[in-house]
C-alpha positions in Angstrom: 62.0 -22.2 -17.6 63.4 -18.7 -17.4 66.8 -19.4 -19.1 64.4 -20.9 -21.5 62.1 -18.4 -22.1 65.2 -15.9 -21.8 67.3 -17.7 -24.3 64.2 -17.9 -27.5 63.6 -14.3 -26.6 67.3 -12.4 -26.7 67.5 -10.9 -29.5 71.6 -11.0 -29.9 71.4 -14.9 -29.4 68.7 -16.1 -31.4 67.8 -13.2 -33.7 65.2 -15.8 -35.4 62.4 -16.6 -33.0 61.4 -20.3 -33.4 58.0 -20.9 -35.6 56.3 -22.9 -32.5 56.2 -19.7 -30.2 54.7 -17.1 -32.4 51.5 -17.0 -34.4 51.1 -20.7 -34.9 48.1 -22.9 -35.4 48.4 -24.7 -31.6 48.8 -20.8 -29.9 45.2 -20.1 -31.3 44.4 -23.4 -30.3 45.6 -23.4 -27.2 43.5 -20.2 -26.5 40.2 -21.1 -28.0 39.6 -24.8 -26.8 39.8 -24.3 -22.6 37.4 -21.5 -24.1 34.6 -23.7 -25.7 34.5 -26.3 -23.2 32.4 -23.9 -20.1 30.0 -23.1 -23.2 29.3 -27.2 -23.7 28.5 -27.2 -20.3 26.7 -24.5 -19.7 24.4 -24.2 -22.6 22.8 -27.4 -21.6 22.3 -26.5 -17.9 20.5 -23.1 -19.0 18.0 -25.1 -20.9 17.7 -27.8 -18.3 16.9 -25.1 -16.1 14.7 -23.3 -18.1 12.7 -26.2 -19.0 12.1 -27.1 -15.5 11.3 -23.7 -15.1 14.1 -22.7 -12.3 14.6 -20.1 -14.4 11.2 -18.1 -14.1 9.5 -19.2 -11.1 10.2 -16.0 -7.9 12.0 -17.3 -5.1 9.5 -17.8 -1.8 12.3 -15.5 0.4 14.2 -12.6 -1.0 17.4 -11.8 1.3 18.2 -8.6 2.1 22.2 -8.1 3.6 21.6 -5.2 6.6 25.1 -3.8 7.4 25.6 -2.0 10.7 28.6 -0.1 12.1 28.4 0.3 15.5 31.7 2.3 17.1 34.3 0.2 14.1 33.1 -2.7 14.2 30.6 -4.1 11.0 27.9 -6.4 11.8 26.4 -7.7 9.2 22.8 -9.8 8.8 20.2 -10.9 6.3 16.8 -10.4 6.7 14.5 -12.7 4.6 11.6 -10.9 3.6 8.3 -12.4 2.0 
């Protein structure tokens, strides 16, 4: 791959770049699709939770992260507080 990559991109051996590596149709393609497929799922899921009202109700327990150092050495805990 990189006497591949080094080859297209040398200037004194190819001084024309090939039309599939720059500014082509399947570059922008290839960018936006893997893009648009977390938004398919993920609009659904926001309204599922919404509408089953995940999305409003409090929690019962907040946590609270309490983090101590005591002589170099962290201890951490959560406290879950009504």
């Amino acid at each position: 791959m990189l006497v591949h990559t080094s080859w297209h991109f040398n200037e004194q051996t190819n001084p024309i770049t090939q039309k599939i590596v720059h500014g082509t149709t399947i570059e922008i393609i290839r960018t936006i699709f893997p893009s648009t497929i977390p938004l398919f799922i993920a609009i659904p899921l926001f309204a599922l939770c919404i509408l089953n009202g995940w999305a409003i109700s409090k929690p019962l327990l907040s946590k609270l992260l309490v983090i101590n150092d005591i002589r170099g050495h962290l201890l951490t805990r959560v406290i879950y507080v009504q």
